[in-house]
Residue frames relative to the residue before (quaternion, step in Angstrom):
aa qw qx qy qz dx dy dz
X 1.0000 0.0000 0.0000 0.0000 0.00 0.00 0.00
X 0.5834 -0.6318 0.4830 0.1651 3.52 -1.18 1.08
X 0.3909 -0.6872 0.4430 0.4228 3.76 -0.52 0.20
X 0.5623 0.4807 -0.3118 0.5963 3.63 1.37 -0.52
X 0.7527 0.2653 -0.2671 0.5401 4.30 0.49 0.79
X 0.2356 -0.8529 0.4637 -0.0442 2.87 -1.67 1.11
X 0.3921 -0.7056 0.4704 0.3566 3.96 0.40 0.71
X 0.0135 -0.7917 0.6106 0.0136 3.59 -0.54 1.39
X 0.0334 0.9307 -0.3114 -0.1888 4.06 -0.34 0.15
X 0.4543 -0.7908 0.4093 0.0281 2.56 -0.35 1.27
X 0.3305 -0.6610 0.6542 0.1612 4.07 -0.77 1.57
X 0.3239 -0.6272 0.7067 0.0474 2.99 -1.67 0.98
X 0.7151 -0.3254 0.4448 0.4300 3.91 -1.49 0.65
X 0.8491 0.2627 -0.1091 0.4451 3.66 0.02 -1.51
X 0.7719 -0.4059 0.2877 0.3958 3.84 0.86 0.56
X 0.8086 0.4202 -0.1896 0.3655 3.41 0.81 -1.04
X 0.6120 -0.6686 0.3932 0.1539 3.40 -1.21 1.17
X 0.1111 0.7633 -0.6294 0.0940 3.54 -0.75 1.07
X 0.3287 -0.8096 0.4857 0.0262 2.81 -0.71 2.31
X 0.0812 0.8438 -0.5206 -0.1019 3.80 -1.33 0.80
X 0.5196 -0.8172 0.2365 0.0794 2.98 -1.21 0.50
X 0.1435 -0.9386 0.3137 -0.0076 3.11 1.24 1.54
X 0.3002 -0.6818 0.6341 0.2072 3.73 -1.09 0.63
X 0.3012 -0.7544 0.5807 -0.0539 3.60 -1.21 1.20
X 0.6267 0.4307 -0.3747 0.5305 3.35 1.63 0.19
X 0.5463 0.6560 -0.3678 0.3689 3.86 1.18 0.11
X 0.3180 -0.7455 0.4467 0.3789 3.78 1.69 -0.43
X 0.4105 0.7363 -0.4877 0.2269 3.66 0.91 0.89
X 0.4660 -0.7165 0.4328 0.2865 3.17 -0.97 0.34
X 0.6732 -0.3295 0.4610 0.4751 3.58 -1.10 0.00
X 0.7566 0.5195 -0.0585 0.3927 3.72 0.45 -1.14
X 0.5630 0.1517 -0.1245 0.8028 3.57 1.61 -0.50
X 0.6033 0.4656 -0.4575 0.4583 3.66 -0.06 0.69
X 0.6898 0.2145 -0.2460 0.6462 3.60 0.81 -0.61
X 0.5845 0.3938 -0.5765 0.4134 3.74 0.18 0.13
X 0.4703 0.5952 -0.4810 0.4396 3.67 0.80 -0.75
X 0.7342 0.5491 -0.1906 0.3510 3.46 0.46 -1.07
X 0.3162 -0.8180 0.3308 0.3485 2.90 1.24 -0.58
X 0.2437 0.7870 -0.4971 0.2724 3.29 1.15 1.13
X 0.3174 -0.8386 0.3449 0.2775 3.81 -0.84 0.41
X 0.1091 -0.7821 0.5591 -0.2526 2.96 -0.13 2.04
X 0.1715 -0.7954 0.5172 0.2653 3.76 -0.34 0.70
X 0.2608 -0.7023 0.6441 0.1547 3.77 0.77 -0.48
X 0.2103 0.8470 -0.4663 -0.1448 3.58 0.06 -0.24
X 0.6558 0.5803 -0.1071 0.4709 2.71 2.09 -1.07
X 0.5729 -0.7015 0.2248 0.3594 3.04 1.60 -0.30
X 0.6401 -0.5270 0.2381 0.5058 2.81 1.48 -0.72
X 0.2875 0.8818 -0.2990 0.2246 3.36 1.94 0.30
X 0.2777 -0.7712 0.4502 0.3542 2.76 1.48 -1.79
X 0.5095 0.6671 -0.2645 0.4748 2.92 1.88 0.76
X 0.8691 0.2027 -0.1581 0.4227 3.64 1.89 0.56
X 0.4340 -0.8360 0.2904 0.1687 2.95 2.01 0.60
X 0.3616 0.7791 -0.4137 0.3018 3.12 1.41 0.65
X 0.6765 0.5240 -0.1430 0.4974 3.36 1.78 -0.92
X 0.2285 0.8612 -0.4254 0.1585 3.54 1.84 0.30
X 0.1317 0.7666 -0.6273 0.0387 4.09 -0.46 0.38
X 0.4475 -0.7342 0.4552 0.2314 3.06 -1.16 1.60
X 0.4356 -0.7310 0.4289 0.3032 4.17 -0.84 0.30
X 0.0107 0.8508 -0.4889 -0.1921 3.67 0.60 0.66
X 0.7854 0.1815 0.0304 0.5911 3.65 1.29 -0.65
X 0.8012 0.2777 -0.1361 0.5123 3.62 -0.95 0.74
X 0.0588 0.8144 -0.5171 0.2566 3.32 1.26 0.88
X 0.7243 0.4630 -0.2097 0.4659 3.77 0.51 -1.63
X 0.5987 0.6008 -0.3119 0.4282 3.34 1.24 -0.72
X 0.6302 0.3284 -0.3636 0.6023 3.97 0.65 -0.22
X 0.7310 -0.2924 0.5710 0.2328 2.63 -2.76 0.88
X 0.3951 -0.7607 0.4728 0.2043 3.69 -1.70 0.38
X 0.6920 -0.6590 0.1069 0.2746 2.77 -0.62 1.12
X 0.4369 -0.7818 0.3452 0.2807 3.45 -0.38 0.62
X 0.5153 -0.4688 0.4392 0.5673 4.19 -1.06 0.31
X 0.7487 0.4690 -0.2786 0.3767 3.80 -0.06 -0.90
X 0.6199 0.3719 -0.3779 0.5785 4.21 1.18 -0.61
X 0.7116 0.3958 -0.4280 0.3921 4.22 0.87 -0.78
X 0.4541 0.6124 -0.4631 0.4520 4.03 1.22 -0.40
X 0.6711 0.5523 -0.3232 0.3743 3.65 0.61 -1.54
X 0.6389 0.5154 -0.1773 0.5429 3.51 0.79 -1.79
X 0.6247 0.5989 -0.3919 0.3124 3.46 0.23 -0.69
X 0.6588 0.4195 -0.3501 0.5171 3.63 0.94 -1.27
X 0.6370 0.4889 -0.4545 0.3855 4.18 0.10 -0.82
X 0.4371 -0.7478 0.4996 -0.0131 2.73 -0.95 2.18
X 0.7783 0.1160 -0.2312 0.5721 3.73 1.20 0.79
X 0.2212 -0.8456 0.4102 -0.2603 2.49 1.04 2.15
X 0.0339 -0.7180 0.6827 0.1310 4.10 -0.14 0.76
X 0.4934 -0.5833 0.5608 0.3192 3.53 -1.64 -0.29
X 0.3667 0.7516 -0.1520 0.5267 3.16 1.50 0.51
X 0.7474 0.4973 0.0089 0.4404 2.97 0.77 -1.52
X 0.0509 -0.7488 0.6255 -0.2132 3.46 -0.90 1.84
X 0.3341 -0.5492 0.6652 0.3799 3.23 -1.65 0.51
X 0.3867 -0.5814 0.6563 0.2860 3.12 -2.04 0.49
X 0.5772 0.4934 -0.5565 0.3373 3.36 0.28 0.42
X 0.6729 0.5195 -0.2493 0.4640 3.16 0.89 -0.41
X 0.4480 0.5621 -0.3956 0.5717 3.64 1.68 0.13
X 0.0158 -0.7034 0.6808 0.2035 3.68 -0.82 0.58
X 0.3131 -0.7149 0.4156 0.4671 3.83 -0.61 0.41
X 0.2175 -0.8062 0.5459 0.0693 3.88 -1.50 0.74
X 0.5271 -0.6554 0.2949 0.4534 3.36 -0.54 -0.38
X 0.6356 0.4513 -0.4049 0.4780 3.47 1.55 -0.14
X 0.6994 0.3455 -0.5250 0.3404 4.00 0.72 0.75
X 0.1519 -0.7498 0.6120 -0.2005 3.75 0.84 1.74
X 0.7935 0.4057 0.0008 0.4536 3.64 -0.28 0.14
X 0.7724 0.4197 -0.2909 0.3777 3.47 0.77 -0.39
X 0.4584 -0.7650 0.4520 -0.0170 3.13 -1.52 1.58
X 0.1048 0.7617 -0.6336 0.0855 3.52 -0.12 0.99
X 0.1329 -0.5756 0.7840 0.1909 3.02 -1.98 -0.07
X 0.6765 -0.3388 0.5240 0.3911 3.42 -2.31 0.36
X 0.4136 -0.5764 0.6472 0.2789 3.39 -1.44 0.73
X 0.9298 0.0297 -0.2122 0.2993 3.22 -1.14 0.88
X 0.2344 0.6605 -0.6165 0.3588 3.73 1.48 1.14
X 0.7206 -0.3771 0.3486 0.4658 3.43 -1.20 0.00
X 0.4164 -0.6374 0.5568 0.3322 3.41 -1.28 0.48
């Protein structure tokens, strides 16, 4: 691993961990980083924080993210299977101190 990348991991449907490797010097988010990836995320909003479409659940590395904002907990607030867990990735910028963190899509299988 590069100092300018971080090992993000990513739950799969069937349980099993698929590890990527994200650059933190490019000003992406969590949210345009796994779409890059081709992960299915609709973003619709773009990244505003204005549709919660981009919702990933935090299975690891919670302490590791920025706090949440009034406008990402309003957003999160309406999704009627709401975890405490549960963040937009747009609202995730990647850094160097979430190396290590484990999310899954909000509502793939558990």
């Amino acid at each position: 691993m590069e100092d300018n990348n971080i090992n993000i991991h990513v739950q799969n449907p069937d349980g099993s961990l698929t590890t990527l490797e994200a650059p933190v010097d490019m000003g992406l988010s969590l949210m345009e980083y796994l779409k890059a990836c081709e992960y299915d995320i609709l973003a619709t909003c773009g990244g505003m924080a204005l549709c919660a479409t981009c919702c990933v659940d935090v299975l690891e590395g919670e302490e590791k993210l920025n706090e949440m904002t009034d406008d990402e907990y309003a957003m999160l607030d309406t999704l009627p299977d709401l975890l405490p867990n549960s963040r937009l990735a747009c609202q995730l910028q990647l850094n160097p101190a979430m190396d290590g963190l484990v999310v899954k899509l909000h509502g793939s299988s558990e």
